[in-house]
C-alpha positions as CSV (number, residue, x, y, z in Angstrom):
1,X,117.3,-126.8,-264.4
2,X,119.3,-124.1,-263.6
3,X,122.7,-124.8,-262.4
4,X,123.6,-123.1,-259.1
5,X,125.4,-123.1,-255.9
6,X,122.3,-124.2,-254.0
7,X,121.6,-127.5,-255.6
8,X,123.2,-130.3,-254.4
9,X,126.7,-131.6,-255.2
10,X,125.0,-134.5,-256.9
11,X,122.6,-132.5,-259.5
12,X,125.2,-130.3,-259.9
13,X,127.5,-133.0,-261.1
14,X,124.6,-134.9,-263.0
15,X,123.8,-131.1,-265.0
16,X,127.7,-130.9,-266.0
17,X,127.4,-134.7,-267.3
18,X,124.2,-133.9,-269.5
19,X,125.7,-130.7,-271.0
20,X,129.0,-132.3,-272.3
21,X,127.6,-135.7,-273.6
22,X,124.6,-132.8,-275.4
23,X,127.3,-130.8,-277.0
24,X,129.8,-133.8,-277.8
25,X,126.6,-135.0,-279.7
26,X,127.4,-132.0,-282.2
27,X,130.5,-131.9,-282.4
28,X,134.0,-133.3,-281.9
29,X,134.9,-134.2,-278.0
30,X,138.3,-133.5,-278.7
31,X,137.5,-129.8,-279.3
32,X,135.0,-129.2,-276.6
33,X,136.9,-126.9,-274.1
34,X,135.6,-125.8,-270.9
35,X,134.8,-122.5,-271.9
36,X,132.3,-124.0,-274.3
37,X,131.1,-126.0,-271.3
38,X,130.1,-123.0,-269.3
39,X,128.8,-121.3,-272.0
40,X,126.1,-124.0,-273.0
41,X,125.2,-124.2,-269.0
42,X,125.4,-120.3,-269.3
43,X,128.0,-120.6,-266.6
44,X,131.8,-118.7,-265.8
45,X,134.5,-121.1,-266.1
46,X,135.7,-119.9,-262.8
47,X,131.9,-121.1,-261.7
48,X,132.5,-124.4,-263.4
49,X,135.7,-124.9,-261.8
50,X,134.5,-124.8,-258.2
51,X,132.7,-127.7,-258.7
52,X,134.9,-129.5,-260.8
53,X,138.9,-128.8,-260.4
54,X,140.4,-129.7,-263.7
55,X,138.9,-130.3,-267.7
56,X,140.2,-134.4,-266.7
57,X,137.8,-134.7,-263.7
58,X,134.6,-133.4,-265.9
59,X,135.8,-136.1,-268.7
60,X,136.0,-138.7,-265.4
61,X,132.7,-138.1,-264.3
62,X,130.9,-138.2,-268.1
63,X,133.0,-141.7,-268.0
64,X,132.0,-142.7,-264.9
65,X,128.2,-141.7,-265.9
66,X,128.0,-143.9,-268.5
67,X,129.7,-146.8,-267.4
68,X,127.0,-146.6,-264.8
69,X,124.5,-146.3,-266.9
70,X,126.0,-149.4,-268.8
71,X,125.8,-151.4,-265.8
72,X,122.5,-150.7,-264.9
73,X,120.4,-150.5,-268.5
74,X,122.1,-152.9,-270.8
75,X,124.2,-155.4,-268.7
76,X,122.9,-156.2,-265.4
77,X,119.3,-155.7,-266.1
78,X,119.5,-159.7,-268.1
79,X,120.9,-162.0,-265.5
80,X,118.1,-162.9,-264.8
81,X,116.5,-164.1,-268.1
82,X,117.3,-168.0,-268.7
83,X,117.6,-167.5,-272.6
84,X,121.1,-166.7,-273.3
85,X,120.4,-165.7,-277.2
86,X,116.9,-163.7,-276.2
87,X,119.2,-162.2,-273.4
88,X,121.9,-161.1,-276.0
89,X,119.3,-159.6,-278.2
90,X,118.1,-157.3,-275.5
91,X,121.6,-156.2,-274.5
92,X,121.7,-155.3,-278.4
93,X,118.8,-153.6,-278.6
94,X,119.3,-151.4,-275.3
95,X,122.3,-150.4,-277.0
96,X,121.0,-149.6,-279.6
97,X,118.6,-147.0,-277.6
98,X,120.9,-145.6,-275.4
99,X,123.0,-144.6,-278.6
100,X,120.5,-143.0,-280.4
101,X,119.1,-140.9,-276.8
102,X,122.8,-139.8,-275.9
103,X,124.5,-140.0,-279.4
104,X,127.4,-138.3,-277.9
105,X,128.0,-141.0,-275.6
106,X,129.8,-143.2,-278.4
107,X,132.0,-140.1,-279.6
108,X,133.4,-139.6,-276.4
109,X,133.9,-143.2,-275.7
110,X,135.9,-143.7,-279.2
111,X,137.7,-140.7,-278.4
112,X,138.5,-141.3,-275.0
113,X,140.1,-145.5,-276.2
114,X,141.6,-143.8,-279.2
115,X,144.2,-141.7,-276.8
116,X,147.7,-142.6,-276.5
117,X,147.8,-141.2,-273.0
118,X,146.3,-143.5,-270.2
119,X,143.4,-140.7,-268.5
120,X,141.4,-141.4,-265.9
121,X,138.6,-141.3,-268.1
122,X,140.5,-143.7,-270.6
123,X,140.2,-146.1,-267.9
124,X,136.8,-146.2,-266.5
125,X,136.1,-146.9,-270.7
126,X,138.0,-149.4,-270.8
127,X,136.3,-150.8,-267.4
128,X,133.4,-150.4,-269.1
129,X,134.1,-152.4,-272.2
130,X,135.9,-155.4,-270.1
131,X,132.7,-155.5,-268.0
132,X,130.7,-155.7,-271.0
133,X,133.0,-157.9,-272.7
134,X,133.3,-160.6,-269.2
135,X,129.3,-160.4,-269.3
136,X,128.9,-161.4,-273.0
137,X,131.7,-163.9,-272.3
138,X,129.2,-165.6,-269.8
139,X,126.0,-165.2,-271.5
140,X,128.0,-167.3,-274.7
141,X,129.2,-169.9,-272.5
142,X,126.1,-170.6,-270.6
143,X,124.1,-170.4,-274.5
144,X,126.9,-173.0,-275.2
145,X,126.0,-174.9,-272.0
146,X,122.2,-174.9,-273.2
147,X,122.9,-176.2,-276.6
148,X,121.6,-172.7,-277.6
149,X,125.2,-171.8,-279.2
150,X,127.5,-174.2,-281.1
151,X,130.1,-175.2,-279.4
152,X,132.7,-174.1,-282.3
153,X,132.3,-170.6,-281.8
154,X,135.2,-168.7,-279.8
155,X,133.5,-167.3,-276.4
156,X,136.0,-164.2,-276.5
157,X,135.9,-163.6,-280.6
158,X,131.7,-163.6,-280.8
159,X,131.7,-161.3,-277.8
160,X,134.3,-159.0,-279.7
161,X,131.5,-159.5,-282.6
162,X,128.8,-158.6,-280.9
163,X,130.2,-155.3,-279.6
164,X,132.1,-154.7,-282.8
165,X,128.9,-155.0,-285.2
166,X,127.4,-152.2,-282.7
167,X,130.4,-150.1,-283.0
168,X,130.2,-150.7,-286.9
169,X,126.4,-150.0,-286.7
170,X,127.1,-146.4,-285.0
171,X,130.2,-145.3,-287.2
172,X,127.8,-145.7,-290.6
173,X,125.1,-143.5,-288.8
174,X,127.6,-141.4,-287.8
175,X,129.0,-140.8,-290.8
176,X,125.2,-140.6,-292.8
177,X,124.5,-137.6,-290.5
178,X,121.6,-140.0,-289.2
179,X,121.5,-141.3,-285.7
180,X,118.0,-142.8,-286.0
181,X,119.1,-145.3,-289.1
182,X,120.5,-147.1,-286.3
183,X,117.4,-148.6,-284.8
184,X,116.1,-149.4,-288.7
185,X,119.4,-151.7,-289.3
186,X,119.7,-152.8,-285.8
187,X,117.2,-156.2,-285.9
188,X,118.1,-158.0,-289.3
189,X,121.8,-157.1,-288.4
190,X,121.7,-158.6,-285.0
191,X,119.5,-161.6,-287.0
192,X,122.5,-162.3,-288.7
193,X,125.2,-162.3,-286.1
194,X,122.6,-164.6,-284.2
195,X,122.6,-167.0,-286.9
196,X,126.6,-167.1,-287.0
197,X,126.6,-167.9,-283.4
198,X,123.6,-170.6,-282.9
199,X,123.7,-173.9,-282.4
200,X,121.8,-175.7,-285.8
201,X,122.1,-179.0,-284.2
């Protein structure tokens, strides 16, 4: 779609997200200015800028987007299963799929908790990783609850796990050049970390 003055403020801001989380798919998010912004939405800076006043408020939104996106595709969507390890499993696997359709949302998220500098955008990632985190947390405790999860296992360490082994997952396909190896390792590694966690009682 093309981007212009007519469309709404909305699809004009949803166009901007798509176009940086395309291009930080390619390359580093550090280096993407907003001159190469406009150029891939065939835009003038000056053009960009009246919709969006600074280079931080673009990064905001793109956070924003995804912790959204978060919320609604991989951590809300299982409150309402009653199998705390089936639940986890899903949450793994959506992941797992958003990764490999927006691989440049993991670049910019790892570049955005790597800065020194608190950002806006630094912020709503970190939001996004304590709400994840807090809805693990609860998941573990209520598999404890269940007899589901053994009762030695640290509620705050196996949800570090869980989001660590994705993390770990991402950085080798990263660095093999291969976003799509993800969803081959994905099941026997999340068959192990369940098998760390269960209950064998």
């Amino acid at each position: 779609m093309q981007f212009t003055s007519k469309l709404p403020a909305e699809e004009r801001r949803e166009i901007t997200i798509n176009a940086v989380i395309k291009l930080a798919g390619s390359q580093n998010p550090s280096e993407i200015t907003t001159a190469a912004i406009a150029k891939h939405m065939q835009l003038t800076q000056g053009a960009l800028f009246r919709h969006f006043a600074t280079k931080d408020d673009i990064w905001l939104a793109v956070m924003e987007w995804v912790r959204d996106q978060f919320s609604t595709q991989i951590i809300r969507t299982e409150q309402s299963m009653s199998e705390p390890l089936a639940a986890m499993r899903v949450m793994f696997m959506r992941h797992i799929d958003f990764v490999t359709k927006y691989p440049g949302v993991p670049r910019m998220l790892f570049g955005e908790l790597q800065k020194a500098k608190w950002t806006p955008a630094k912020g709503a990632a970190q939001s996004l990783i304590k709400h994840y985190t807090e809805r693990l947390c609860a998941l573990i405790e209520q598999g404890k609850a269940s007899g589901d999860i053994s009762d030695d296992v640290g509620t705050k360490d196996a949800a570090v796990l869980f989001i660590g082994t994705i993390q770990g997952l991402i950085m080798q396909s990263i660095l093999s050049g291969d976003i799509q190896r993800i969803r081959t390792d994905a099941p026997g590694v999340f068959k192990i970390y369940q098998r760390g966690i269960r209950s064998w009682k």
